[in-house]
C-alpha positions as a LaTeX table, in Angstrom:
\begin{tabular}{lrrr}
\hline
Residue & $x$ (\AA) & $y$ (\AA) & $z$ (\AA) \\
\hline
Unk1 & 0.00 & 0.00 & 0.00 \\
Unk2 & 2.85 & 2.44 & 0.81 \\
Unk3 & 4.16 & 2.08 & $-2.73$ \\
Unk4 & 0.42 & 3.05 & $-4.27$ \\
Unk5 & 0.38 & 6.09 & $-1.62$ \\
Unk6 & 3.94 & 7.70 & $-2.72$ \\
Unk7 & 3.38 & 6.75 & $-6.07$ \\
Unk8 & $-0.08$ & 8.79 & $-5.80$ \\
Unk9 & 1.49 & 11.88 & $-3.96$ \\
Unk10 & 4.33 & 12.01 & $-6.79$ \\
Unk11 & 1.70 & 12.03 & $-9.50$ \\
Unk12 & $-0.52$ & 14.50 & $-7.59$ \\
Unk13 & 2.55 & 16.82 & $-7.47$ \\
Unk14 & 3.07 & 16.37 & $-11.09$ \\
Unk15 & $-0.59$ & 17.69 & $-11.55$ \\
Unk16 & $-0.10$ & 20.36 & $-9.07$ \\
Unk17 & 2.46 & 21.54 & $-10.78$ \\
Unk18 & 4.88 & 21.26 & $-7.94$ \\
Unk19 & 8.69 & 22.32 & $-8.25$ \\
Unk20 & 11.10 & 19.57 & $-9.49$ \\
Unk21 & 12.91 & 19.34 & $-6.18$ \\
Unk22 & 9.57 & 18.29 & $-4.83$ \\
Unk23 & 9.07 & 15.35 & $-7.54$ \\
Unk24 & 12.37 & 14.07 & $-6.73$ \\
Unk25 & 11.87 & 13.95 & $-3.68$ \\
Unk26 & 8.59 & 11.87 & $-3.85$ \\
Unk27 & 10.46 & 9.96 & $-6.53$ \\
Unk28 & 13.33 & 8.89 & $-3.51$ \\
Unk29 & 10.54 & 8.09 & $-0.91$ \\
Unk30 & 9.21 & 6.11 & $-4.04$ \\
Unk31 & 12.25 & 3.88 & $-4.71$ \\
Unk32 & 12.44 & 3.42 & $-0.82$ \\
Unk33 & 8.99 & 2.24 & $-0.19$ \\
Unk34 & 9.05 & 0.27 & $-3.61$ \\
Unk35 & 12.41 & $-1.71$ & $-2.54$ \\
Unk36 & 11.03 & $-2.27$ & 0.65 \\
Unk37 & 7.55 & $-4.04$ & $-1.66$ \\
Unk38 & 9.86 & $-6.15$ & $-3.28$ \\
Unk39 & 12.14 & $-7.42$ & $-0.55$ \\
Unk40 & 8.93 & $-8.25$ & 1.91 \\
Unk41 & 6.85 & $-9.58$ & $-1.36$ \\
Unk42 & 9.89 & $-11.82$ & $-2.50$ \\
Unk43 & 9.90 & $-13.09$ & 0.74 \\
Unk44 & 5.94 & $-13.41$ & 1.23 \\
Unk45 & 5.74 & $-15.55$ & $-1.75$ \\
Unk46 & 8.02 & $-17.71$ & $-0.97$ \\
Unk47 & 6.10 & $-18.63$ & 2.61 \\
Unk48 & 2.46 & $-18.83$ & 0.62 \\
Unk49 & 4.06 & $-20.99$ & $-1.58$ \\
Unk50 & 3.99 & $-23.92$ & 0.90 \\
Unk51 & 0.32 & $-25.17$ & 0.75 \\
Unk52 & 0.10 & $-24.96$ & 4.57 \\
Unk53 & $-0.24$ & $-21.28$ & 3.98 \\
Unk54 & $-1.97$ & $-21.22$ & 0.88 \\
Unk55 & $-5.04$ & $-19.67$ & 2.22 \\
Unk56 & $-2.88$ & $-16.21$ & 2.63 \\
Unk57 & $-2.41$ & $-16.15$ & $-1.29$ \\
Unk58 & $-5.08$ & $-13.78$ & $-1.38$ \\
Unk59 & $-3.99$ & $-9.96$ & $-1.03$ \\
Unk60 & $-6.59$ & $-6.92$ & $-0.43$ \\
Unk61 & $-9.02$ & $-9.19$ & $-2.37$ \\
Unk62 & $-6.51$ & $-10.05$ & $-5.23$ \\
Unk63 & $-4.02$ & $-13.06$ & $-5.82$ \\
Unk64 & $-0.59$ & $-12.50$ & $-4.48$ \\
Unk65 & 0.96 & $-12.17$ & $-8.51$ \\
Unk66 & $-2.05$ & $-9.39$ & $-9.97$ \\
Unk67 & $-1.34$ & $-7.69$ & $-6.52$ \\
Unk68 & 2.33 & $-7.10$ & $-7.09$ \\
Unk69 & 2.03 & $-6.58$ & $-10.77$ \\
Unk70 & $-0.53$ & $-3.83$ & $-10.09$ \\
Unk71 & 2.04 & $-2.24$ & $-7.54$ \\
Unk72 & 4.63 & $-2.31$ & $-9.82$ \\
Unk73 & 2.00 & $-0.92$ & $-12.71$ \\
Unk74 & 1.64 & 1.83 & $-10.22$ \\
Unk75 & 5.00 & 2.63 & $-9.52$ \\
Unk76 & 6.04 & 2.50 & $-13.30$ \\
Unk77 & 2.93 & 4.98 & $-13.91$ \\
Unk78 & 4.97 & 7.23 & $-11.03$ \\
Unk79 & 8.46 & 6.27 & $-12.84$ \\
Unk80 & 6.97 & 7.34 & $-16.44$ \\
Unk81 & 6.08 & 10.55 & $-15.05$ \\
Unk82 & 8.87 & 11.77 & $-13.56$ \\
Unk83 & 11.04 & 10.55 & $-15.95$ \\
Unk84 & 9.04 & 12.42 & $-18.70$ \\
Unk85 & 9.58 & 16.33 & $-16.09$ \\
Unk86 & 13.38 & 14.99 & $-15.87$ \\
Unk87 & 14.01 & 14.59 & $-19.32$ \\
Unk88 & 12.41 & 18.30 & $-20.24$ \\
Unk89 & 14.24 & 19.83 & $-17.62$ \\
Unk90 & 17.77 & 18.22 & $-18.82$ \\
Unk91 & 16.81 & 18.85 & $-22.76$ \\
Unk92 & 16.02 & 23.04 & $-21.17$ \\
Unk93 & 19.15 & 22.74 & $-19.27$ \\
Unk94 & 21.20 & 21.62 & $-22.19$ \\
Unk95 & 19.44 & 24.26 & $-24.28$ \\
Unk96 & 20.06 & 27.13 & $-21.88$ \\
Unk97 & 23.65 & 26.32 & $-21.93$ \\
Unk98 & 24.37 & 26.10 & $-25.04$ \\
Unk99 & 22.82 & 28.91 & $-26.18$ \\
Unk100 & 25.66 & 31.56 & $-25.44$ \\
Unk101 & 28.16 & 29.09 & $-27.19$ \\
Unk102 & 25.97 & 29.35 & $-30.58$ \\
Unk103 & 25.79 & 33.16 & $-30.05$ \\
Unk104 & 29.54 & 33.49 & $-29.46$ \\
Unk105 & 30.09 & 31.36 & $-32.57$ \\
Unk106 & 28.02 & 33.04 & $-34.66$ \\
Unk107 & 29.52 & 36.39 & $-33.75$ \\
Unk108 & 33.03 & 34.93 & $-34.82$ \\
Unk109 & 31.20 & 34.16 & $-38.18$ \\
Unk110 & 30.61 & 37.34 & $-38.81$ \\
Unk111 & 33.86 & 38.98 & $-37.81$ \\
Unk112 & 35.62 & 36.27 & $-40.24$ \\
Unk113 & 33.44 & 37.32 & $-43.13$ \\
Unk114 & 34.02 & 40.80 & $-42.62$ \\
\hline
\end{tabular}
């Protein structure tokens, strides 16, 4: 449930238009609470696979496999999204900074034609 939660709050920053510093840092309590899913759910499956404890297969209504494959759809909704504001920010970064290299070249163009 944790994992559905952060991934949740990261989206609903996204929407909110929060600052990036926010989104990563609902993307970091993501990855934590995501890791933790997959080292208890690793471990869960292995005890419901002995047939003594079959009858806890069942998670919030769903088999133990569609429940952790709709986690992990969640957090790779989360993932998509924040990969999507990181990618604009680093193409805005890169165009920012090169900017005053295409200026300065195009100045020496002109001073070499002259």
């Amino acid at each position: 449930m944790a994992v559905t939660v952060a991934a949740r709050r990261l989206i609903g920053a996204y929407n909110r238009d929060c600052e990036y510093d926010i989104l990563k840092d609902s993307m970091f309590e993501l990855e934590k609470v995501f890791d933790d899913f997959c080292v208890i759910n690793e471990e869960y499956e292995l005890i419901v696979s002995d047939e003594k404890y079959a009858e806890h297969r069942v998670v919030n209504g769903e088999d133990i496999r569609t429940y952790r494959d709709n986690v992990k759809r969640c957090y790779q909704e989360a993932r998509s999204v924040f990969d999507s504001v990181k990618t604009t920010i680093e193409q805005k970064a890169r165009q920012q900074s090169t900017g005053p290299v295409k200026v300065a070249l195009k100045n020496d163009i002109v001073e070499f034609m002259n």
